[in-house]
C-alpha positions in Angstrom: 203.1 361.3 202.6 200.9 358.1 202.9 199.4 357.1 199.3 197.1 354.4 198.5 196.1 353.0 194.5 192.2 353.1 193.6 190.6 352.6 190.2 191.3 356.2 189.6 194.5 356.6 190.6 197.1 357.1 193.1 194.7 358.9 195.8 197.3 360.9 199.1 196.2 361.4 202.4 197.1 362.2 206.4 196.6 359.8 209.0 196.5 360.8 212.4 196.0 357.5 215.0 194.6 358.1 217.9 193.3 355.0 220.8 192.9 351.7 219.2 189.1 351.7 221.3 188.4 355.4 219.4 186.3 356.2 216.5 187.5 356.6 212.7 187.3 359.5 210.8 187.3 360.1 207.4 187.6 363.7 206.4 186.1 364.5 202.8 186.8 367.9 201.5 184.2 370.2 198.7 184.2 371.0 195.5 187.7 372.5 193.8 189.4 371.8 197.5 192.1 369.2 198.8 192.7 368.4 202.3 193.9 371.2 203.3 191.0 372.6 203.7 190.2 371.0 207.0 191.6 372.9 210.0 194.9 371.0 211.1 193.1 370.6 214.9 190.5 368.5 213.1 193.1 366.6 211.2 194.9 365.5 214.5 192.2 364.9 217.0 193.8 362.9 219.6 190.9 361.2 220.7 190.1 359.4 216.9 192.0 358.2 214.2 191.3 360.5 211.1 191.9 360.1 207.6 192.3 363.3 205.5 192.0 362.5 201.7 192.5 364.2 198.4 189.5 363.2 196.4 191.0 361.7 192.7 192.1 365.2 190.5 192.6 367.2 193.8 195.7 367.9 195.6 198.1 365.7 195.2 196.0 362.6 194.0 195.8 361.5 190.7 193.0 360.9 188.2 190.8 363.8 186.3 188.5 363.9 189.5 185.0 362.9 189.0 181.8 364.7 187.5 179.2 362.7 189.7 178.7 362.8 193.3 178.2 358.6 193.1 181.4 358.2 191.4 183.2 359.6 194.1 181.5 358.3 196.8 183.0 354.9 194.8 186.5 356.5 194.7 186.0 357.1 198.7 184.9 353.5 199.5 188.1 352.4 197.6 189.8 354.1 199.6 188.7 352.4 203.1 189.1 349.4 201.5 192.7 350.0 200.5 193.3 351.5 203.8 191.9 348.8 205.5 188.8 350.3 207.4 185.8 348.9 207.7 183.5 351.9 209.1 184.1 355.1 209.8 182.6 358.1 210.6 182.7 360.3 207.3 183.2 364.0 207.6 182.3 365.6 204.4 181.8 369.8 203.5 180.0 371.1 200.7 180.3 368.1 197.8 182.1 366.1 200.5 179.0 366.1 202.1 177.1 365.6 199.5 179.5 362.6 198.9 179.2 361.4 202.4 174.8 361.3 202.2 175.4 359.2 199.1 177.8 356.8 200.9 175.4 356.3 204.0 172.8 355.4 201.4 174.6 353.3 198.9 177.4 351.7 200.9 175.2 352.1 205.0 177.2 349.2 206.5 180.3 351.4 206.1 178.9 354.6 207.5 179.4 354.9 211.7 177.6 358.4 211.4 178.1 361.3 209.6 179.1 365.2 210.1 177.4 367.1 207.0 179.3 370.9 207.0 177.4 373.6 205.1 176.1 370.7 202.4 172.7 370.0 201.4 170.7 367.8 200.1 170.2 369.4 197.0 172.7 371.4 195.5 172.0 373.5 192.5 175.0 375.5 190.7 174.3 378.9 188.5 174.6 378.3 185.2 177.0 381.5 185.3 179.5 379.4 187.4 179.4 377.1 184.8 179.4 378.5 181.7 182.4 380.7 183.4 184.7 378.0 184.4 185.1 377.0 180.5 185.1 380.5 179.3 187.2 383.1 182.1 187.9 380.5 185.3 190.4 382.9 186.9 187.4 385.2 187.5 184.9 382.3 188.3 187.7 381.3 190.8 188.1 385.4 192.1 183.7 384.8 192.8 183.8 381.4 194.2 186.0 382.5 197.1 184.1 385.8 197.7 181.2 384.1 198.4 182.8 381.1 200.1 184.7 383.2 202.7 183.6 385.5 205.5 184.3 388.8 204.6 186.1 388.8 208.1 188.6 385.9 207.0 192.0 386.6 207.3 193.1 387.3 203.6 196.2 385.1 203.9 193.4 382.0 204.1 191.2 383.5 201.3 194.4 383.5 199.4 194.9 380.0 199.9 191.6 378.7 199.0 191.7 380.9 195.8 195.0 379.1 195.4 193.9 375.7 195.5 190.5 376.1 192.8 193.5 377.4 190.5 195.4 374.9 191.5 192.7 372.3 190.9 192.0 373.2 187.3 189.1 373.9 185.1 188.3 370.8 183.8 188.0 369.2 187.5 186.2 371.7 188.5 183.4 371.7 186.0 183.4 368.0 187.2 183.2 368.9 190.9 180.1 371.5 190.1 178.4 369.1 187.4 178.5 366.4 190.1 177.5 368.8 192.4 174.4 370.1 190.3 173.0 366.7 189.4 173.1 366.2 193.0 169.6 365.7 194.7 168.8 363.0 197.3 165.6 365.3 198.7 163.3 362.7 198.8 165.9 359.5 200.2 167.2 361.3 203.4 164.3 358.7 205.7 166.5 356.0 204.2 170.0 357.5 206.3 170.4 355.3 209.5 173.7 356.5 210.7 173.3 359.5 213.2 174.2 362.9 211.7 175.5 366.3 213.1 174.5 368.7 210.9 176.8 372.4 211.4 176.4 375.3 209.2 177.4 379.1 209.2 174.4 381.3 209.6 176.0 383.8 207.5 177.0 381.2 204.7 176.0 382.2 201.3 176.8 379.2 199.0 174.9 377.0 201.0 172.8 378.7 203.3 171.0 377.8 207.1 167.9 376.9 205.0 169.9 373.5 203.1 171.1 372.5 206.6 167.9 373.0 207.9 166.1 370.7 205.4 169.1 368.0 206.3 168.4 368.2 209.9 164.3 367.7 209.4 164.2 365.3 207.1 167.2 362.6 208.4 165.7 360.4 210.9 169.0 360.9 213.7 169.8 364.7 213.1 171.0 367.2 215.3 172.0 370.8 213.8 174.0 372.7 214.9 173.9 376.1 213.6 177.0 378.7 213.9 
């Protein structure tokens, strides 16, 4: 599996190449995830080269992961420098997209446009998530993925995204949700000039139509696109 060294570690991904005339793709998974959690049909788009990362801590990159969304937005841009790529598109869900605003504000001339899935710009963690990573994380993780899955999801995928927050670890996952708590860029999305789909899940709970919605009205080149 391709590898590549950053600051804060050894960071794995997937590259799938497509036409040297189609776009990039960088593909930034959420808080407590890996790169898995991308469907494998949006990991080999044969119409785009995409790059499917492991943020530091996740996976099977190195590092203790990060507990601020601007630190690994850093960690990312690393990344396309050690990969060689100049601008991409940056895919991001949840944190990754949280990860991916902050990059189109912070590092713009590396940004092509962005696809922000269920994020927000603003997003504020219960202070029983937590206080209950530290103190019983096998149930935290148990809530996490009953409110991050449909109801309707096969359970073999619920399984494995229950899997991979245990698999992650408390300590990085108190990071992901710190980072993702301090997270607030409300009043900087007029700054974003890359274009931006928006998508959320009109049944998703953890960060519901009303986040997206606020994305789409408030970044100058936004379309949403609500499921």
């Amino acid at each position: 599996m391709p590898h590549t060294e950053v600051a804060e570690g050894t960071l794995f991904y997937t590259l799938s190449r497509g036409p040297a005339d189609g776009p990039t793709l960088v593909l930034v998974h959420g808080a407590g995830g890996s790169r898995l959690h991308w469907p494998g049909e949006l990991r080999r788009l044969s119409n785009a080269t995409v790059y499917t990362l492991d943020l530091p801590g996740h996976g099977r990159s190195e590092g203790h992961g990060c507990d601020t969304v601007n630190d690994y937005a850093k960690a990312v841009v690393a990344f396309l420098d050690a990969a060689g790529v100049e601008r991409a598109a940056v895919v991001g869900h949840s944190m990754g997209g949280a990860i991916a605003q902050t990059m189109a504000l912070g590092f713009g001339e590396r940004v092509a446009g962005l696809v922000l899935v269920g994020s927000g710009a603003r997003l504020r963690v219960t202070p029983a998530i937590l206080e209950g990573i530290q103190s019983d994380f096998e149930r935290v993780a148990e809530l996490i993925t009953r409110f991050a899955w449909s109801p309707d999801a096969p359970p073999a995928l619920t399984e494995l995204g229950r899997q991979a927050i245990l698999e992650t670890g408390p300590d990085v996952l108190l990071g992901d949700f710190t980072a993702c708590n301090n997270f607030d860029v409300m009043e900087r999305l007029a700054e974003i000039k890359a274009p931006a789909l928006v998508v959320v899940g009109s049944a998703d709970q953890l960060t519901p139509p009303k986040y997206t919605r606020f994305l789409a009205d408030h970044i100058p080149n936004a379309q949403l696109v609500l499921i």
